[in-house]
N, C-alpha and C positions, 0 to 999 in steps of 0.2 A: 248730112246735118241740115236742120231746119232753124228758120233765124225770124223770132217775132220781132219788128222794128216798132217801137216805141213814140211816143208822139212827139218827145224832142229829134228825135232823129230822122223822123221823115218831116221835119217843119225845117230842117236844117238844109234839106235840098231843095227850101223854095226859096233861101236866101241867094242875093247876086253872087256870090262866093262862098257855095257851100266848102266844108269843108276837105281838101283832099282825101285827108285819109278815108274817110267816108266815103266818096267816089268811088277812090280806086278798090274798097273791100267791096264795097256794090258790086263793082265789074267782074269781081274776079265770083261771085258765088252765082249760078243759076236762078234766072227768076221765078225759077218754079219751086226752089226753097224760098222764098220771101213772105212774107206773113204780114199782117196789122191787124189788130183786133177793130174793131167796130167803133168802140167808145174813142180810138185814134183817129180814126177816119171821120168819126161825127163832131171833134172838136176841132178837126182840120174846115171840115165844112162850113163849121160854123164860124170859125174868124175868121173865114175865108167871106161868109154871109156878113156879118159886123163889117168887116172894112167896106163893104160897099165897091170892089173894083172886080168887073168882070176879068178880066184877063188872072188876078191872084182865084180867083175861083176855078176858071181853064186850067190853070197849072195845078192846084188842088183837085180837080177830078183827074185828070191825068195820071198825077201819082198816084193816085187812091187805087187808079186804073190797072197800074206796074207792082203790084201784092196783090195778096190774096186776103180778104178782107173775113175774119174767123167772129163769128157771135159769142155773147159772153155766154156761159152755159150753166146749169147748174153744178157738172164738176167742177165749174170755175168756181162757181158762189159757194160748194162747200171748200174748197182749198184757201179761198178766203176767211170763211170763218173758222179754219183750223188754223193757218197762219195769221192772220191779221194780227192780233193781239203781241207776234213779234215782230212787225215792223215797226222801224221807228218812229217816231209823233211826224218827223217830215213828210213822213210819206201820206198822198194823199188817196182817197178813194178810189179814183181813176188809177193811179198810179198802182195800185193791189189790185186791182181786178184785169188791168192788161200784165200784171207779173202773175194773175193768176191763170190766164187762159193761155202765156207762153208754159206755165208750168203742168197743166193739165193735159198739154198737148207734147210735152216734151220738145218744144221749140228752144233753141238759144232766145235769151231775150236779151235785145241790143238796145242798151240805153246809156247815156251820158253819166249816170248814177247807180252804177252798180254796187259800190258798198254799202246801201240801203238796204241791197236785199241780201249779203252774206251772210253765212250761216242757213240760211234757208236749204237744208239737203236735195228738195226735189227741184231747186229751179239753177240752173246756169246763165249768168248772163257777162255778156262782153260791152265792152266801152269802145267804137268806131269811131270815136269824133274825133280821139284826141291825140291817135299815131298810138 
């Protein structure tokens, strides 16, 4: 199994006290099933650039370093325009286009919001943060 992490969920291991449960499922899967799409990794960058402190940038390339970082595609951009229209109004742009590139790749996608995307038959995803 393959596991797209989400941009709450890798922004939650740069807190002082990420959360365990998140740790400990980290540990336990191979980091060669580990995923992020791009649009995670480039919003990681970039509040990592806003805040202005080198050392939260050190730790943002790092992680970014520990995935495997997947481009949006165009199977992503039509799985988007075939689902989008049923995600709910919360859900934002970024947010369907990394649930689209875990779904086009047949990745798990691990996010703290999974009932955003139920019902959706081609994507699975799992909630790590919260036990």
């Amino acid at each position: 199994m393959t596991y797209l992490l989400d941009t709450l969920t890798l922004a939650e291991l740069l807190r002082a006290a990420p959360s365990p449960f998140l740790v400990r499922r980290l540990a336990a899967v191979p980091q060669a099933t580990r995923f992020a799409s791009v649009i995670t990794a480039t919003r990681l960058l970039a509040a990592a650039r806003h805040g202005h402190a080198p050392r939260t940038m050190q730790q943002v390339v790092r992680l970014i370093a520990a995935v495997r970082v997947l481009p949006f595609d165009l199977a992503a951009g039509q799985w988007c325009a075939k689902y989008g229209e049923q995600l709910p109004g919360g859900v934002t742009s970024d947010e369907a286009m990394i649930a689209a590139t875990a779904a086009t790749r047949r990745h798990v996608l691990v996010t703290r919001t999974p009932v955003l995307f139920a019902g959706l038959a081609e994507l699975r995803c799992e909630n790590w943060l919260d036990g």
